[in-house]
N, C-alpha and C positions, 0 to 999 in steps of 0.2 A: 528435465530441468525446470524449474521455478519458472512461468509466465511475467520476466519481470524484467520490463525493458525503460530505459531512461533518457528522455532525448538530451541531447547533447548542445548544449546553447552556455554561453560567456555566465549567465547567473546563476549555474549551478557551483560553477566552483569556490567562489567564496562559502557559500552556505555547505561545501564539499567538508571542505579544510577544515570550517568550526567545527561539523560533528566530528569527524574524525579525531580533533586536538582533545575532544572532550569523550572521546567514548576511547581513545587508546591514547593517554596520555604516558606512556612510559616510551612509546616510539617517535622516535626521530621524522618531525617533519617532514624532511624530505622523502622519506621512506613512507609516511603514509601516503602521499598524496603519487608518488610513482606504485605504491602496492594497489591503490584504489585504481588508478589508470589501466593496469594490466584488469584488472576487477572487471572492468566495463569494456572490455576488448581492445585496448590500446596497448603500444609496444614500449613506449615512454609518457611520463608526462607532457612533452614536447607535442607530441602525436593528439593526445587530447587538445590540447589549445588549439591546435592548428586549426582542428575540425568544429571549434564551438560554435563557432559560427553558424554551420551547415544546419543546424536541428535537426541532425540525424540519428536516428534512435542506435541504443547501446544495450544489446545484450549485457544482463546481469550475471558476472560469473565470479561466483566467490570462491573456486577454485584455484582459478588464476592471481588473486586479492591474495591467497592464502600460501600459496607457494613461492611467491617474491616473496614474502615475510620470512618465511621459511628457511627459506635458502638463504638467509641474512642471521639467521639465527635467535630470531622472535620466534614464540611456542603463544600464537593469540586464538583468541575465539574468534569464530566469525559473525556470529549474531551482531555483534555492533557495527559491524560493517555493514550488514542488511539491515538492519533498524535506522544508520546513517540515511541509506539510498530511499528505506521509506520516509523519512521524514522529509527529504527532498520531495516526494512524488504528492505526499498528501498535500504540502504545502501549495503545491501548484495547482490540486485539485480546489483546496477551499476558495485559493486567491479567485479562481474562476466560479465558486458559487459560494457565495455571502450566508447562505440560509444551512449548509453543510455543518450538522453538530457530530458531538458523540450518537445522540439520541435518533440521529436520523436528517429528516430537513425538518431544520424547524426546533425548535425546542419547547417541552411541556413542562405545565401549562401554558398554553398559548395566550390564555384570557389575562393576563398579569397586568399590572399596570407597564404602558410602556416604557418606563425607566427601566423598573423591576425588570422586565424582559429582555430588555437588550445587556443587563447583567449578565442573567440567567443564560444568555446564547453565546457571551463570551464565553463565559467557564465553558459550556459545553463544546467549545470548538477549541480552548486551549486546550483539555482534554483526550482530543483528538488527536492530539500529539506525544498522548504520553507512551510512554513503552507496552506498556501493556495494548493499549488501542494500536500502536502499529506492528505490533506482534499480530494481531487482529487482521489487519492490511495485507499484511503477508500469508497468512492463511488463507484468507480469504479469495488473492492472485491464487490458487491451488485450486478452488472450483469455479471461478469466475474464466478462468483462460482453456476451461472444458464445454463451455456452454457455445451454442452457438446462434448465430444472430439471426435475428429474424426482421419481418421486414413491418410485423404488425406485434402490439404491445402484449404481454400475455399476461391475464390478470392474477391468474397463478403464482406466478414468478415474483412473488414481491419482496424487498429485502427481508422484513422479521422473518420470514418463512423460510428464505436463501440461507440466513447466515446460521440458521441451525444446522444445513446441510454441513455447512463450510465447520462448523465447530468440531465435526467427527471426523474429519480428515486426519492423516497420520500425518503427522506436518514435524517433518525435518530439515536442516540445515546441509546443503553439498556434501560436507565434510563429514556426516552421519550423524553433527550436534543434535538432541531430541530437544525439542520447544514442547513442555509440558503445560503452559498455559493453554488452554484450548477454547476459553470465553474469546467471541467474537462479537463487538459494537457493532449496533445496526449501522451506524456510521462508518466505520471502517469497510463494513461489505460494501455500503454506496459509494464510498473512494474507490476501492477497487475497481468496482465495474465500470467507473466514470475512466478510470486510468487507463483499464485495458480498452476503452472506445466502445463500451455497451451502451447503447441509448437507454435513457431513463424515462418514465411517465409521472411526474407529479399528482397528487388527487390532493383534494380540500375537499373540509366539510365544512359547510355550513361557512363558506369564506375563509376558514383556516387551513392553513397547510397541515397535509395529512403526515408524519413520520417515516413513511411506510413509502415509498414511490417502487412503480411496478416495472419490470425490465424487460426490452422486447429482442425476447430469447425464444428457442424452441424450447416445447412443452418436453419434447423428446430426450430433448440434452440434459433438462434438469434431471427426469427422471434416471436415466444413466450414471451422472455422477449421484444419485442417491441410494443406485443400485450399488455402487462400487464401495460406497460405506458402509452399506449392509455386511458387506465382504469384509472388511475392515472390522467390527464389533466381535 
């Protein structure tokens, strides 16, 4: 199963509803918002409010998303339901770090005039939300929730180097949908890892933030999941 869990707190669900209305707009409100509830382990929409409070984390199961629909007599994809639940998750990551682009942290050229640059870092962080970038996200949960943590930074492990791993994964939807984009943003692999609880290491040169920030992983682990896409080719 997909490494893709979603805490559970009152501000998810507004921002729940609007993807939903807009990425399945031929289904009945009520039915999206009780098919997503089962989605993330809940028996009703009821059951979710109860608990938003708690911030307790929710298994991602777009099985369960799929078969309330189902059984209602909607024939939906499930990708927009998973590109919904990523768009909730990155959101939360950037709101917790300002410097989070497409491009990595930070965005190049860095030397820009500062008007120019804080342009330059919105696009690259609205970006970060497009489909294809959380397509990215979601990939990238597939070898990020393989690795294992470590307690010292490993300078190996740094994203541009991760997210080529994560690019050759076989990356499918529950339901056996195939996601044939397989370009991974250095930025989507840093949300991931920030999502699934990786510590990150920032570097700068020369006073600038580096793009690239290094993850303290075992050397071990990466190596495994790169053995397992060798498998894979």
């Amino acid at each position: 199963m997909l490494p893709f869990t979603i805490k559970v707190r009152p501000q998810i669900i507004p921002p729940l509803k609007q993807e939903l209305a807009t990425r399945y707009p031929d289904i009945a409100a009520s039915h999206r918002i009780e098919a997503a509830s089962r989605g993330l382990g809940f028996l009703k929409y009821a059951s979710l409010k109860a608990v938003s409070n708690t911030g307790q984390l929710a298994q991602v199961d777009g099985m369960a998303f799929n078969k309330f629909l189902n059984d209602r007599g909607y024939d939906s994809a499930l990708e927009p339901f998973y590109l919904s639940l990523a768009a909730i998750a990155v959101r939360d990551v950037m709101a917790a770090d300002p410097d989070l682009t497409l491009e990595g942290m930070g965005a190049s050229p860095m030397r820009l005039p500062h008007d120019r640059y804080n342009d330059r870092l919105k696009r690259e962080r609205d970006a970060l939300l497009d489909d294809s970038a959380l397509i990215g996200f979601l990939r990238s949960l597939e070898l990020i929730g393989r690795l294992q943590h470590s307690q010292k930074v490993n300078a190996r492990a740094h994203s541009y180097r991760l997210k080529h791993i994560a690019e050759k994964f076989d990356f499918s939807f529950p339901n056996g949908e195939k996601e044939n984009w397989s370009h991974v943003a250095n930025g989507s692999l840093i949300a991931a890892a920030i999502h699934l609880g990786i510590r990150i290491k920032r570097h700068d040169d020369d006073g600038e933030l580096d793009l690239n920030p290094s993850f303290y992983v075992t050397q071990d682990s990466v190596e495994l999941a790169r053995e397992l896409t060798a498998t894979l080719e």
